[in-house]
VEXDO-791754 format. One line per field, with one value per residue (C-alpha): x, y, z; residue in three letters; residue number from 1. Coordinates in Angstrom, 3 decimals, padded with zeros to 6 digits. Layout:
N
u = [X ...] $
v = [Y ...] $
w = [Z ...] $
aa = [ala ...] $
i = [NUM ...] $
This chain:
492
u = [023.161 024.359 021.861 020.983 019.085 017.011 014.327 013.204 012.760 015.169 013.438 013.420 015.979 016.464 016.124 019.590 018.802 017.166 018.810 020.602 021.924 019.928 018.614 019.048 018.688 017.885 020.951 021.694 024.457 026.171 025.636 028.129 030.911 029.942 028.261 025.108 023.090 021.550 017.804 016.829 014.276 011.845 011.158 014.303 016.400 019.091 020.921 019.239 020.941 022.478 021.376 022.767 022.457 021.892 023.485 022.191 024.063 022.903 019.368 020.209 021.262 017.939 015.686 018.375 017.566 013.690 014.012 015.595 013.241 009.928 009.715 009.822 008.214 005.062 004.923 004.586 001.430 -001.224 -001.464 002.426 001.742 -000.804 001.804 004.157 001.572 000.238 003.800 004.827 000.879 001.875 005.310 004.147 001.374 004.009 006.540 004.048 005.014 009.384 007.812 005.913 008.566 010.662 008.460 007.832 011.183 012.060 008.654 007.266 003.688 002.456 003.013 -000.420 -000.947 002.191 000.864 -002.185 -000.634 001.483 -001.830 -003.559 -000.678 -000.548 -004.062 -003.156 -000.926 -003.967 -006.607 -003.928 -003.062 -006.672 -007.031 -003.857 -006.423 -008.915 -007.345 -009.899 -010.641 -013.382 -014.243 -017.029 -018.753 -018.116 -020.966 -021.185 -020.595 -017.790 -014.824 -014.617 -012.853 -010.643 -009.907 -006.471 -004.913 -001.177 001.283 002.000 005.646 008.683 007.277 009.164 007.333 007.851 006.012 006.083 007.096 003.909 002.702 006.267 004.684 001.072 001.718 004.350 002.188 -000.653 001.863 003.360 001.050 -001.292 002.297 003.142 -000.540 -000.331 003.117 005.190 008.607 009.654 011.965 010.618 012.257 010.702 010.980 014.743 012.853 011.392 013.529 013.888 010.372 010.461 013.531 012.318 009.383 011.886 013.643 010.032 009.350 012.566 011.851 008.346 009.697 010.003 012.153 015.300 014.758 011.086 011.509 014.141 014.714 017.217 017.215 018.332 018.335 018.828 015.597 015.789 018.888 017.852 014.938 014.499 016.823 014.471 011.475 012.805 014.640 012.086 012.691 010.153 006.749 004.599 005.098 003.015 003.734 002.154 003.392 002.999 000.960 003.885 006.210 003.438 003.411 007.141 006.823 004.065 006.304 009.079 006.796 005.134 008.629 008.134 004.536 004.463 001.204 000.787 -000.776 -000.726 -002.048 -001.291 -002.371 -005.355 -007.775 -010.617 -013.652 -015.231 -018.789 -021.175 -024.717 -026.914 -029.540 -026.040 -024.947 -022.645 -020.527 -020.249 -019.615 -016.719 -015.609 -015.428 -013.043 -010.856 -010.670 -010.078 -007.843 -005.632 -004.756 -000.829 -001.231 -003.054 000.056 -002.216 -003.404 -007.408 -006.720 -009.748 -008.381 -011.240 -013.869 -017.212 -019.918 -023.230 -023.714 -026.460 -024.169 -020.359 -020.368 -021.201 -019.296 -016.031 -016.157 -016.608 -013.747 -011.268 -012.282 -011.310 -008.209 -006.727 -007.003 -004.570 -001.354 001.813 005.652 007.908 005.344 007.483 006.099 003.353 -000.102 001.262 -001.443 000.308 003.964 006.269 005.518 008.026 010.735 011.598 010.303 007.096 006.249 007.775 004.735 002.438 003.848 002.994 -000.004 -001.985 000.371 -001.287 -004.458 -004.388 -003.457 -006.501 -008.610 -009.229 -009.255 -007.604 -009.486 -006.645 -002.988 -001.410 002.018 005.258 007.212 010.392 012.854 013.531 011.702 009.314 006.121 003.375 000.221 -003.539 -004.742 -008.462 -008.882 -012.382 -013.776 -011.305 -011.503 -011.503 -008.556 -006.699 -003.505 -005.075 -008.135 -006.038 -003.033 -002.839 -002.013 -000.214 -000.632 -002.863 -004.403 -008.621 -009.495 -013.425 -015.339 -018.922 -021.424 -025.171 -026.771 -026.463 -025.849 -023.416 -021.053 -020.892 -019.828 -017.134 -015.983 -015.421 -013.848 -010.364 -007.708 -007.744 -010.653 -009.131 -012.145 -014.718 -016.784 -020.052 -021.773 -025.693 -028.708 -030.788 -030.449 -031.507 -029.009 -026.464 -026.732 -027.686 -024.446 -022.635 -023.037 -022.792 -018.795 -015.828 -013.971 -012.891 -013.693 -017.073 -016.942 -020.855 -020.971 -017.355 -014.402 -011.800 -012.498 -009.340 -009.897 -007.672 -010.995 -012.179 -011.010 -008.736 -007.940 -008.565 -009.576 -008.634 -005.383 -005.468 -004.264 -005.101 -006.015 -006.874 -005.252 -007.019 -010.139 -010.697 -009.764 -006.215 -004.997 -006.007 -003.517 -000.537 -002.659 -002.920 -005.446 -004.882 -007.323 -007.199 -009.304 -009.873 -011.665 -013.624] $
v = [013.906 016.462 019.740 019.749 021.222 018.581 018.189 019.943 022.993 023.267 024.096 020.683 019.830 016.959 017.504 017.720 015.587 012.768 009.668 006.916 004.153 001.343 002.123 -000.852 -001.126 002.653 003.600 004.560 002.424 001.468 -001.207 -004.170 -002.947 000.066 -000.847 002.030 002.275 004.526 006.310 008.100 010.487 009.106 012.611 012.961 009.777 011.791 010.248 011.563 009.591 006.589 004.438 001.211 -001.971 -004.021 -008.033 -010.928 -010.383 -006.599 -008.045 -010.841 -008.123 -006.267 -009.162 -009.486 -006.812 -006.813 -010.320 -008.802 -006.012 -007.916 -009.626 -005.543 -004.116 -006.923 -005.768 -001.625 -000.203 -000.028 004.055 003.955 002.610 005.018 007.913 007.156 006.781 009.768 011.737 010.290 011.135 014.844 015.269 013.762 016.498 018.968 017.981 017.355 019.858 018.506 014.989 014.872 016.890 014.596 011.425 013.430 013.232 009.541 008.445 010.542 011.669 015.508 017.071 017.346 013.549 013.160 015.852 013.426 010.184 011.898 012.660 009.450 007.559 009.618 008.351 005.065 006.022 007.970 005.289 002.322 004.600 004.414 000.447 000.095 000.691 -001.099 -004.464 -006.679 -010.705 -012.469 -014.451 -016.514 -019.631 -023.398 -024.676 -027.493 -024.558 -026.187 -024.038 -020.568 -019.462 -016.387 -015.332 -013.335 -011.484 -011.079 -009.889 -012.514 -011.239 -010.031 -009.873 -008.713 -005.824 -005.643 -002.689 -001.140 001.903 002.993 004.159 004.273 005.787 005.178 001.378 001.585 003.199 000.958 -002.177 -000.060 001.330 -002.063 -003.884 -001.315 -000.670 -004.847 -004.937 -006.363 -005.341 -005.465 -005.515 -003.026 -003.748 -001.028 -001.149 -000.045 002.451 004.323 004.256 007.849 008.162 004.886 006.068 009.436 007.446 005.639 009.000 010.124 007.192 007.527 011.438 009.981 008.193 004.641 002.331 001.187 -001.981 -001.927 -000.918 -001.703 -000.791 -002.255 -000.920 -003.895 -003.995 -008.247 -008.464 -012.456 -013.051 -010.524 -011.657 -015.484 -016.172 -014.340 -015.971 -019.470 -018.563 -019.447 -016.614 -014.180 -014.701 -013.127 -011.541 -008.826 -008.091 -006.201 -006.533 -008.484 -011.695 -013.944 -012.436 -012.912 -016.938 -017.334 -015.377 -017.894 -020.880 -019.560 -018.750 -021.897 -023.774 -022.218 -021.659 -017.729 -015.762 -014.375 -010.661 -010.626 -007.537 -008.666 -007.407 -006.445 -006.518 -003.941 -003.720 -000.365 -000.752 001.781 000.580 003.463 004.748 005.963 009.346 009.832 013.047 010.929 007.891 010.169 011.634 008.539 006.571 009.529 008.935 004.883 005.309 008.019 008.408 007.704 007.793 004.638 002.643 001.311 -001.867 -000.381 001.104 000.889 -002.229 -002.718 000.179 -001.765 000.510 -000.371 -000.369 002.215 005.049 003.786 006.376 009.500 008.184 007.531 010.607 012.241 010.273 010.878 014.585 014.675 012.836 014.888 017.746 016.601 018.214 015.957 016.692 016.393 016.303 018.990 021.523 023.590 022.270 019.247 016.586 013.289 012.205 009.779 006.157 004.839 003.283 002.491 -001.298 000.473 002.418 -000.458 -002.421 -000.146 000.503 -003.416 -003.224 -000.194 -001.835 -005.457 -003.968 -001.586 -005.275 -006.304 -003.975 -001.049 002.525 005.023 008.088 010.325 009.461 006.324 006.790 007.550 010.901 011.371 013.131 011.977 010.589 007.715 009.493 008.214 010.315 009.988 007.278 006.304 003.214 001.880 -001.189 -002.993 -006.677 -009.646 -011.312 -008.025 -008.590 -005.395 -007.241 -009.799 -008.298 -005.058 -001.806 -000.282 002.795 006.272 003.922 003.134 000.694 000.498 -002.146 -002.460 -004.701 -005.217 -007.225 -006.882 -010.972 -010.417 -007.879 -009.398 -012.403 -010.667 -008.812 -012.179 -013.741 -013.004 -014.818 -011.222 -009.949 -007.104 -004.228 -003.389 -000.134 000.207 003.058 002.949 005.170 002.005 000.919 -002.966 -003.342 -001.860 -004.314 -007.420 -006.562 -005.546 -008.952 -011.245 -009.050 -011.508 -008.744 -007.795 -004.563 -002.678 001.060 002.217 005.527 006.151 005.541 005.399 002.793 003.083 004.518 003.780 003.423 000.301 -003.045 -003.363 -006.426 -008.850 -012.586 -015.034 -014.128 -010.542 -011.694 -013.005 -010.725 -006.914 -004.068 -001.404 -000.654 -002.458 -005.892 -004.633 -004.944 -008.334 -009.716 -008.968 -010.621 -014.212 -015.778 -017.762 -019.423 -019.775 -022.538 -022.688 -024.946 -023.434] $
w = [003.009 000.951 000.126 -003.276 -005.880 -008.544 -010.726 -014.168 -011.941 -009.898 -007.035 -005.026 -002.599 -000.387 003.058 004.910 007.691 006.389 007.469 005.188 007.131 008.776 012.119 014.308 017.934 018.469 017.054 012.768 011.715 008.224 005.969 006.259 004.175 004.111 001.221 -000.353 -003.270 -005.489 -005.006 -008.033 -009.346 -011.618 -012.949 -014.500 -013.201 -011.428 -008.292 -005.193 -002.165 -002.007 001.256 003.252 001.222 003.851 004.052 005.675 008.610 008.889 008.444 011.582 013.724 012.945 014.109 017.249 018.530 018.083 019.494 022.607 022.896 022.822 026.308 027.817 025.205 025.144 028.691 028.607 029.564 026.655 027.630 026.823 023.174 023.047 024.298 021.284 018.538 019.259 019.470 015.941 014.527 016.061 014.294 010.862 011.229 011.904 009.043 006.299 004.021 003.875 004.214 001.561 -000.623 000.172 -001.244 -004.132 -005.237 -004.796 -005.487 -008.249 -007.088 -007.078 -004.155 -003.551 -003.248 -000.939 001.407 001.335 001.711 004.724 006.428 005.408 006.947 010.209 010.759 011.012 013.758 015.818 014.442 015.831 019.399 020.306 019.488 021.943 024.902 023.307 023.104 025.165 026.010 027.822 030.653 030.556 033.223 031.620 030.070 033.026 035.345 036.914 035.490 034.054 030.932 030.825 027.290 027.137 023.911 024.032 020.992 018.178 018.873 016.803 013.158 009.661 007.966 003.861 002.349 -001.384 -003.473 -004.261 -000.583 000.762 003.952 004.366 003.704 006.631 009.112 008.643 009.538 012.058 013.990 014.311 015.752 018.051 019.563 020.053 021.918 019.280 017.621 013.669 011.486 008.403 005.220 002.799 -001.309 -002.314 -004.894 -001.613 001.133 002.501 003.614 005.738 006.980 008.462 009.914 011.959 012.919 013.923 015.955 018.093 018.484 019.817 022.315 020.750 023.160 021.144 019.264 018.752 015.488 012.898 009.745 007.307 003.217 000.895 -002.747 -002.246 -000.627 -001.200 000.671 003.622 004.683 003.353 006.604 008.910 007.805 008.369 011.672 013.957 015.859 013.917 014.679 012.080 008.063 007.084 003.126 000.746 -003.040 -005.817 -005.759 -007.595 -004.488 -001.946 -003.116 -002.480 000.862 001.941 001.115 003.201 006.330 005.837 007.158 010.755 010.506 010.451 011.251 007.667 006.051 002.906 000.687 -002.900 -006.491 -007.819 -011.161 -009.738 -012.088 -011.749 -013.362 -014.696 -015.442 -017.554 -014.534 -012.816 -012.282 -015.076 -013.773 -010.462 -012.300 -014.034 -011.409 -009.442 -012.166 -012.045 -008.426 -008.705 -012.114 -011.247 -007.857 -007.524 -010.987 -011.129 -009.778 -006.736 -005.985 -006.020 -009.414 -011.410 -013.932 -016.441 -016.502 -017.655 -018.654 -019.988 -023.801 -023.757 -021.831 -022.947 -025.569 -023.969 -020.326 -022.485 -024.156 -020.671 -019.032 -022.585 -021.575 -017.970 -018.453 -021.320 -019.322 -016.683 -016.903 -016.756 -015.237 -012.299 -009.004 -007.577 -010.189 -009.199 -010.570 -012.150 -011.635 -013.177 -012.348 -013.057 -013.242 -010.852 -012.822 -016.637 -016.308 -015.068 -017.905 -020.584 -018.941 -019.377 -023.153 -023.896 -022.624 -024.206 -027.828 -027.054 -026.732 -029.682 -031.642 -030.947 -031.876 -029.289 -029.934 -028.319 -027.333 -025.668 -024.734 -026.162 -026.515 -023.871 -024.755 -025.518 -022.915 -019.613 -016.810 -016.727 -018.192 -019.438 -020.486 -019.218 -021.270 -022.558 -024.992 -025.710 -027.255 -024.688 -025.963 -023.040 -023.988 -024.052 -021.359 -019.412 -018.967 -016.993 -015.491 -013.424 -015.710 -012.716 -014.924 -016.113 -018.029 -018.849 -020.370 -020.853 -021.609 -022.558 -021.549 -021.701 -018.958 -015.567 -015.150 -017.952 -015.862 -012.711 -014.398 -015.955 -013.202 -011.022 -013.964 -012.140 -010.005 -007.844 -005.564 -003.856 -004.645 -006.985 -007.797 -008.407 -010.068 -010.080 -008.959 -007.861 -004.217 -004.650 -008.068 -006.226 -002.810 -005.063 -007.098 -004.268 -002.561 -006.004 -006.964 -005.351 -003.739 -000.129 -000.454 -002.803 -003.527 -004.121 -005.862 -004.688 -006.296 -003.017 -000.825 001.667 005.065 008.477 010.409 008.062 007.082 004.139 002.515 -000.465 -001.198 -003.699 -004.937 -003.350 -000.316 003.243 006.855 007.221 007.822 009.232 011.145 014.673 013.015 011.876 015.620 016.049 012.919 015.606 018.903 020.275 021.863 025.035 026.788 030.460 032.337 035.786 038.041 040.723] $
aa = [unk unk unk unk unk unk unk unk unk unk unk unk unk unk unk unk unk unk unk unk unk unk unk unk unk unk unk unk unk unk unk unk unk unk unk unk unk unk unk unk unk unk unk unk unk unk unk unk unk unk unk unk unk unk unk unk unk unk unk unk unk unk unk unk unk unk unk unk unk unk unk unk unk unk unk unk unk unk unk unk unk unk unk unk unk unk unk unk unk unk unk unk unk unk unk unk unk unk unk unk unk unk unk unk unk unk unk unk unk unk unk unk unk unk unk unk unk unk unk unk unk unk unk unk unk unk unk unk unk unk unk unk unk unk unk unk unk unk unk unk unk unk unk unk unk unk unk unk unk unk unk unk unk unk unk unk unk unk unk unk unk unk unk unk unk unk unk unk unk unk unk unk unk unk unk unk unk unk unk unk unk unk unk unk unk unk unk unk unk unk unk unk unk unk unk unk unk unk unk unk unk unk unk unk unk unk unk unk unk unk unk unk unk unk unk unk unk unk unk unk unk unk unk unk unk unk unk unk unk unk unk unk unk unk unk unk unk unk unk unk unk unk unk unk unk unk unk unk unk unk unk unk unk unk unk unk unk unk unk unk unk unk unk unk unk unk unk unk unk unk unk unk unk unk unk unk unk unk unk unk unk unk unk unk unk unk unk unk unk unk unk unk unk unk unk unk unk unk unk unk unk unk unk unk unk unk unk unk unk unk unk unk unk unk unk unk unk unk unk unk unk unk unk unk unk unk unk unk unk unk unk unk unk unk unk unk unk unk unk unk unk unk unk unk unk unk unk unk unk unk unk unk unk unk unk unk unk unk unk unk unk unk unk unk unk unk unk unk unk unk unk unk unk unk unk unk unk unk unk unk unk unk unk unk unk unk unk unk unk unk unk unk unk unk unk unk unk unk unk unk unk unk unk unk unk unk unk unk unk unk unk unk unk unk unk unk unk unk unk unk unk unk unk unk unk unk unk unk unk unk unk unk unk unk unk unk unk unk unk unk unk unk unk unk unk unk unk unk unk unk unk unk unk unk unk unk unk unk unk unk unk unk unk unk unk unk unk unk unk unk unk unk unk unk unk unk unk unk unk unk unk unk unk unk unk unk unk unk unk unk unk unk] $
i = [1 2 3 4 5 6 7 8 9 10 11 12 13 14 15 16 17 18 19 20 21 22 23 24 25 26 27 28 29 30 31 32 33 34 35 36 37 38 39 40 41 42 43 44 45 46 47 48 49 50 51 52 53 54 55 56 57 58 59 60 61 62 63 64 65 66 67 68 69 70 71 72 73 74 75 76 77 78 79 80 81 82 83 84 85 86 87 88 89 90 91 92 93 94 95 96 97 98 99 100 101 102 103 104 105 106 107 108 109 110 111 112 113 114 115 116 117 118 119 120 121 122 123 124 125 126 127 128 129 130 131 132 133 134 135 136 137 138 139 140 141 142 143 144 145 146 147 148 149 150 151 152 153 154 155 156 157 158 159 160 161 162 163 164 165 166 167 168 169 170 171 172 173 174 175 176 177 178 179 180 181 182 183 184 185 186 187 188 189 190 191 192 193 194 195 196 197 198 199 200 201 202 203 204 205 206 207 208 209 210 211 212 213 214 215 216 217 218 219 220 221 222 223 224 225 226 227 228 229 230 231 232 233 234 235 236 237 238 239 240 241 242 243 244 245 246 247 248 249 250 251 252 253 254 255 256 257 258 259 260 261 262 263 264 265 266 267 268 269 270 271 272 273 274 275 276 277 278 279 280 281 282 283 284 285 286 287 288 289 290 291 292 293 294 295 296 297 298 299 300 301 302 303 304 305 306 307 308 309 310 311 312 313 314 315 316 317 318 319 320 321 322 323 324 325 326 327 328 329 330 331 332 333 334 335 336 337 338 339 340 341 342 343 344 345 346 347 348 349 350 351 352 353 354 355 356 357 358 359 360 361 362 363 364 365 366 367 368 369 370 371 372 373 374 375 376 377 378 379 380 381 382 383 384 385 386 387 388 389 390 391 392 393 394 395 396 397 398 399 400 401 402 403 404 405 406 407 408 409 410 411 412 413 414 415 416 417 418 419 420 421 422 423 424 425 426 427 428 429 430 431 432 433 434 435 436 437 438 439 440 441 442 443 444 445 446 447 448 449 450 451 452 453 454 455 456 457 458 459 460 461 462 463 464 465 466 467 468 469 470 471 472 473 474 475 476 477 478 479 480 481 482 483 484 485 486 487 488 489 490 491 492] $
């Protein structure tokens, strides 16, 4: 890859040695062809790289050789798991500063979220290298006491890995980390907006000591025609997928066909409620936390900020406040708080939204409107008096983007809050202990945050119900979505 200087600034180059072909087999090969394509800055939309565009037949070659490298790699020593997990937690430790850089510039975020990210997804790696030697069973006398039971856990086998833009490298690692610790190979397909990062992840993993094959990586922009045939191969045992819920619904179809262990981490509509006895500066500070982190383009982004009638004035006015005093730019700039959104389609969705909205009848408090220039920008955004059949009431914002909404009875909220196909998290914000486990318990969600407004930890379960998706990732359970059980009976 050609050395470069981008950005408003100047001051951002790519890192010479990142790779740009697929890595198959151990080994970094071309596309079919030959054939590239473009990742761009979403700061100012200039060319960065262009990376393999992998085919079908690139893609069967990918699951080929995981196929062949599962029977020896089921079989390595848990400690040897361990070994490598650990080596690839150590170098993304080391190379956090050119790492993160480096999804800064294809992905948007300030640096100081991608230095973040980088550590959050090493974690997963250390968190995942400890559950390797942890992996257990169970043996147990018949109930008639004439036979005993041996319960074994073995790896689910070769399994396709699809992960977003938004986390190019934290959502990688916790997929990763959970398949390796278990014994079983992939094939990672990341998002074609934020390739680079999963592509020095697998240069990491083979500088850790990663036996060729184990992991594969093939960059597509025809994600469809890549991976449709690897689902319904047969050969493939499970699909782990986080994305979009419409996406996640075709994905199931497919695996249906051959019966494919499924993950699914899908999209979200998280209500973050405020009732009047909570801390308001904690209740602020924690919406800042759920709203704007990535620059609200996550999944656990605070969707519809519901704050009791008798506080809504004073907490909006506090949140209007705190977000007007972000500053905005390229995330390469020195103290620049708010990037890009990822990609003109991004920000025209978030455009529609806050315009729908204003249609019917809510008022903006700070923000409102894109810029002119270039790059996908959008500014910190507060609208009040949100009505409930506003489109951002329904549909994620994937944006900087509040939208508050207030209520009056506690019955009233929770209602409101459930009224959603999604159930991926909530927030709660309250100083009383029994409203907050008695609301706590009533919100549909996989996931609460009480008096905190980031929920995700490698340590702990994440996940969603309804149409959030299906498993965990993370915390002890994450292992167990790449492990079989087999029972073993035996007379004695």
């Amino acid at each position: 890859m050609d050395l470069r200087n981008i950005g408003a600034s100047g001051n951002a180059r790519l890192l010479a040695d990142t790779p740009t072909d697929l890595l198959i087999d151990g080994a970094w090969m071309p596309a079919e062809g030959g054939a590239t394509f473009p990742v761009s800055d979403p700061a100012t939309g200039e060319e960065l790289a262009r990376v393999a565009d992998a085919s079908p037949a690139d893609g069967r070659r990918a699951l080929d050789a995981a196929v062949a490298a599962q029977p020896a790699f089921a079989a390595t020593a848990p400690r040897d798991r361990y070994d490598v997990l650990m080596g690839a937690y150590q170098l993304l430790m080391e190379r956090i500063d050119d790492l993160a850089l480096l999804m800064t510039l294809e992905m948007g975020k300030p640096l100081a979220e991608s230095r973040g990210e980088i550590t959050y997804a090493a974690e997963f790696f250390r968190h995942f290298a400890s559950e390797a030697l942890r992996i257990d069973g169970g043996y147990q006398q018949a109930p008639a006491g004439n036979a005993r039971f041996l319960i074994a856990k073995q790896p689910v086998g070769p399994c396709l890995l699809i992960t977003p833009w938004n986390f190019p490298m934290a959502m990688g690692t916790r997929k990763i980390g959970p398949a390796i610790a278990a014994g079983c190979t992939s094939v990672v397909k990341p998002a074609h907006q934020t390739p680079l990062s999963m592509l020095a992840l697998g240069e990491i993993l083979l500088e850790a000591g990663l036996p060729a094959g184990v992991v594969n990586i093939v960059t597509c922009t025809s994600a469809g025609q890549v991976m449709e045939p690897l689902i319904r191969s047969g050969r493939a045992r499970k699909l782990s997928f986080t994305g979009s819920t419409a996406v996640g619904k075709v994905l199931l179809e497919q695996c249906a066909d051959q019966v494919l262990r499924t993950s699914m981490e899908l999209g979200g509509n998280a209500p973050f409620i405020v009732f009047d006895d909570a801390d308001l500066d904690e209740a602020v500070a924690g919406a800042m936390a759920a709203k704007m982190r990535n620059m609200g383009e996550a999944c656990t982004a605070a969707n519809r900020i519901y704050v009791q009638r008798t506080v809504a004035e004073d907490f909006s006015r506090r949140l209007a406040d705190a977000m007007s005093a972000l500053r905005v730019g390229p995330g390469a700039e020195d103290g620049v708080q708010v990037g890009p959104l990822i990609d003109a389609a991004g920000r025209d969705k978030v455009i529609d939204l806050v315009a729908d909205a204003k249609d019917r009848g809510a008022r903006v408090l700070t923000g409102g409107s894109a810029p002119e220039g270039a790059g996908f920008f959008y500014p910190p955004t507060v609208l009040v008096d949100v009505p409930g059949d506003a489109r951002m009431a329904r549909e994620e914002i994937f944006g900087p983007v509040a939208s508050i909404i207030p209520f009056d009875t506690e019955d009233e909220v929770v209602a409101a809050a459930n009224d959603t196909a999604y159930g991926l998290v909530s927030y709660v914000f309250t100083g009383g202990l029994r409203r907050a486990l008695r609301v706590a318990e009533a919100l549909e969600s996989g996931m609460v945050g009480l008096n905190q407004g980031v929920v995700s930890n490698p340590a702990a379960p994440f996940g969603g119900i309804k149409e959030s998706g299906l498993g965990r990732e993370g915390g002890a359970i994450g292992i167990e979505e790449f492990l079989e059980v087999k029972y073993i009976g035996i007379s004695v």
